[in-house]
C-alpha positions, 0 to 999 in steps of 0.5 A: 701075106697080108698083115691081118693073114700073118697074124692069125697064122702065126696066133694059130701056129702058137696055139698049135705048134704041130702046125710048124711043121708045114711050109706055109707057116714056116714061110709065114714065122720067115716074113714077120721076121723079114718085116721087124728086119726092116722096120715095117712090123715093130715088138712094141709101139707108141699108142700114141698117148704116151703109153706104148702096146705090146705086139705079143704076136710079133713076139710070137713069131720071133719066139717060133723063129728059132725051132725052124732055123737050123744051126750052121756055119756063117760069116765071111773072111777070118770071122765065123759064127755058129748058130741059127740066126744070120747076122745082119748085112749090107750096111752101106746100103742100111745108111749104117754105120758099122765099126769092126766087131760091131754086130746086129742079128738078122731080124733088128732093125737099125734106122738109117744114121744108126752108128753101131762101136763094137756092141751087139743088137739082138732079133727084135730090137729097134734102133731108130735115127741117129742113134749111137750105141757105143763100145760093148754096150748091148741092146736087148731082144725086142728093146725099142731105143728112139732116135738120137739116143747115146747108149754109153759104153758097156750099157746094158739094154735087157731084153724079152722074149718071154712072157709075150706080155712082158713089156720091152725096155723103152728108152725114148729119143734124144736120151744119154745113158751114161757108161756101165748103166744097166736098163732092165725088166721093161724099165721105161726111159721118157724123152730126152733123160740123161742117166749118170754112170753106172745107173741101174733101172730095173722093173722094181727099182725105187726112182726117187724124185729128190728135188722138191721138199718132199721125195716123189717116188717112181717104179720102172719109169724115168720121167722125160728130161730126168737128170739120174744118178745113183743112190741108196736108202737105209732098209732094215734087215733081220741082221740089221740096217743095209743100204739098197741101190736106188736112182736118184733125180737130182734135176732137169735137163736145161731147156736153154742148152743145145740138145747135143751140148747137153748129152754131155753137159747136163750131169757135169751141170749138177756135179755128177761124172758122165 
């Protein structure tokens, strides 16, 4: 079917769900699936003014996927998984590079130089060119990570299906999120930040601006090239005065160091552990 066709299908079949029930929609549901499986059709895209837009009836069709799956036996050899999604496959072809126990779910799409360590890729999900998503770390349905990203090991990348308005979390290209960081509730990560160890960004975490005279504080968005480490601020409770998490902005990534070099380099720059 054309796109156009697909969409209005697939708004229909959500407005209506005893429509699900006939072949043609299914098989409809079945191609914007196989189109995010291989990168044509994404969740989310730039807009192309530095804002992005919600495909919500991608969303959709990724949501009325799993009614029309039915639970089975999969995998190969000593591995074996139960359930309605099919891992994805044919990683040589891909231009993927897969360790052993590393798994990406039938409907993400990994871009050829993609390097998956042990981790997971939800349905939805888009990993671009290059991209290192490293030891048990996780990628989030409909999570949308650029090219040339480090994820760290055992960084959580959240994800969202639901509401379909719900922006995904972005983490734009050449990133590094430093290890055990958490990105969730549609956080946005701007080009080429550096997120120090055990970072946690979620929609409502103060993202505090701190190296002018005055702090300059964010919500939900890291700006580009941000060098981030953890933090905490006094907040007065009825019990008393607590320190709340927070993230720090402690500098700026280097524009005379080597992109690669400064993955590993920019929070050493500033005295912080990677």
């Amino acid at each position: 079917m054309e796109i156009t066709t697909l969409k209005a299908t697939i708004e229909a079949v959500w407005e209506d769900r005893s429509l699900l029930d006939r072949a043609e929609t299914q098989e409809a549901v079945r191609q914007v699936v196989e189109h995010l499986d291989k990168g044509r059709l994404r969740t989310a895209e730039p807009a192309g003014d530095g804002t992005w837009r919600v495909n919500e009836w991608v969303k959709k069709a990724v949501i009325l996927y799993f009614p029309i799956q039915k639970m089975r036996k999969m995998g190969g050899g000593d591995i074996e998984f139960f359930d309605k999604i099919e891992t994805k496959r044919d990683f040589e072809a891909l231009g993927v590079r897969v360790v052993p126990a590393g798994v990406a779910r039938y409907g993400s799409y990994l871009a050829p130089g993609v390097i998956l360590m042990p981790s997971y890729v939800n349905i939805g999900a888009y990993v671009d060119s290059g991209t290192m998503v490293d030891t048990w770390a996780t990628v989030g349905s409909c999570a949308q990570i650029g090219k040339g990203v480090h994820l760290s090991g055992g960084v959580g990348i959240g994800g969202v299906l639901e509401p379909v308005q719900a922006a995904p979390v972005i983490v734009e290209d050449h990133c590094f999120i430093g290890s055990r960081c958490i990105v969730v509730e549609g956080a946005h990560i701007g080009v080429e930040a550096v997120l120090g160890a055990n970072v946690v960004i979620t929609g409502s975490t103060k993202i505090i601006d701190v190296t002018g005279a005055e702090p300059v504080q964010y919500k939900g968005y890291v700006p580009p090239r941000s060098v981030v480490i953890p933090g905490s601020y006094p907040k007065r409770f009825p019990a008393g005065e607590y320190q709340v998490p927070c993230a720090l902005i402690i500098g700026q990534r280097k524009e005379s160091t080597d992109r690669k070099t400064t993955l590993n380099d920019a929070l050493r720059d500033f005295e912080v552990s990677v």
